[in-house]
N, C-alpha and C positions, 0 to 999 in steps of 0.2 A: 770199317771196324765191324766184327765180330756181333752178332746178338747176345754173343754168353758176354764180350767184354764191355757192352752198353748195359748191361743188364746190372753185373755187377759194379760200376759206376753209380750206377743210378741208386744203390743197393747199397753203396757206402755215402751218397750226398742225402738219402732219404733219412738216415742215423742222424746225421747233424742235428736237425733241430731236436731231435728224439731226445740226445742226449742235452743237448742244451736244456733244452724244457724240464728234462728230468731231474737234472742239476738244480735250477730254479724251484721246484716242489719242492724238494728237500730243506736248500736256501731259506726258502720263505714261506714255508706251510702254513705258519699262523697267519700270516699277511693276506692268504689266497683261499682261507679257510671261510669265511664271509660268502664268499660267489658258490660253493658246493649246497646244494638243493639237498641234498641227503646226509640223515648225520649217522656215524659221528664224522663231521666234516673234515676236522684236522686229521684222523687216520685217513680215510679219501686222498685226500693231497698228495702223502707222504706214499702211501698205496701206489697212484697211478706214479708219481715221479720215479719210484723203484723200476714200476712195471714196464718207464719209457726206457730209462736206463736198459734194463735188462733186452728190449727189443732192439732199442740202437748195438748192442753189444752182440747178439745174433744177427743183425744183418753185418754187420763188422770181419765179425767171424765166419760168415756163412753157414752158420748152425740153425738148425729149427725155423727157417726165415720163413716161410708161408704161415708157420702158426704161429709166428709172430707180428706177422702181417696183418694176418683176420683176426689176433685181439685188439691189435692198436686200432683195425678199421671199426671194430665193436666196440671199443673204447671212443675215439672220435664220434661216432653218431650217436651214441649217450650225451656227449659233449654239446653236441649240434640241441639234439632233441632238448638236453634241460637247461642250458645254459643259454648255448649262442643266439638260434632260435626267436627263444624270448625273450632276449636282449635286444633283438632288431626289432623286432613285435611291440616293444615295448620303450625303444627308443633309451634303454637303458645301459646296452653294451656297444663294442666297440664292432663297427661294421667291419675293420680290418680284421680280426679276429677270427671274425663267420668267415670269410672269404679263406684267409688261410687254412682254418680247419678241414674248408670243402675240399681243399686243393689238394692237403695232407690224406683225408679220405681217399682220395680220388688214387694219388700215389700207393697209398697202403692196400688197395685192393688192385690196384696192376699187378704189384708186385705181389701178392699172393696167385693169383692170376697166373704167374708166369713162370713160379716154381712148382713143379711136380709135386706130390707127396712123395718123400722119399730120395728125390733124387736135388743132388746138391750138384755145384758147377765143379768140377777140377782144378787143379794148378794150370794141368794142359790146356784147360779152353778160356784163362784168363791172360793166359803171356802171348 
């Protein structure tokens, strides 16, 4: 297989939880508004689940995806720094959580990593 056709693979399984999570914010904003260190908490919520939405939907599409890459990765290491962090520090979050976020970091900065600015993949170099 292809680099451009693992690339965009990897570029449409990265979306899933994006949009799932983002779905969830929305879902259940007041529920998730408690664990936001910054207020006003409940727009926070509603804010980032838009903004995952909106990434899942540019890797989807293949639109803007590097800088939607390095917000979600700016976005996760906020995440990491105020939340997850020092939940493990503090024995008060969920260690699964930390681990997934680093893993989704780790993805979201590949994949900025590996689109150009500027330059998007073809129809011709995904068939």
């Amino acid at each position: 297989m292809s680099k451009q056709v693992l690339l965009r693979i990897a570029q449409i399984l990265i979306a899933v939880p994006f949009a799932y999570f983002g779905i969830s914010h929305l879902m259940a904003g007041s529920a998730m508004a408690p664990m936001v260190p910054f207020p006003p908490a409940t727009f926070w919520v509603y804010f980032t689940g838009i903004a995952q939405l909106l990434a899942a939907l540019a890797f989807v599409l293949n639109i803007q995806v590097r800088l939607a890459a390095l917000l979600l990765a700016l976005y996760l290491l906020i995440i990491l720094i105020s939340i997850q962090i020092p939940g493990a520090i503090h024995k008060t979050g969920d260690p699964m959580m930390l681990v997934k976020d680093i893993g989704l970091l780790g993805g979201a900065i590949l994949l900025a990593a590996a689109h150009t600015p500027g330059k998007y993949l073809e129809k011709r170099d995904i068939l």
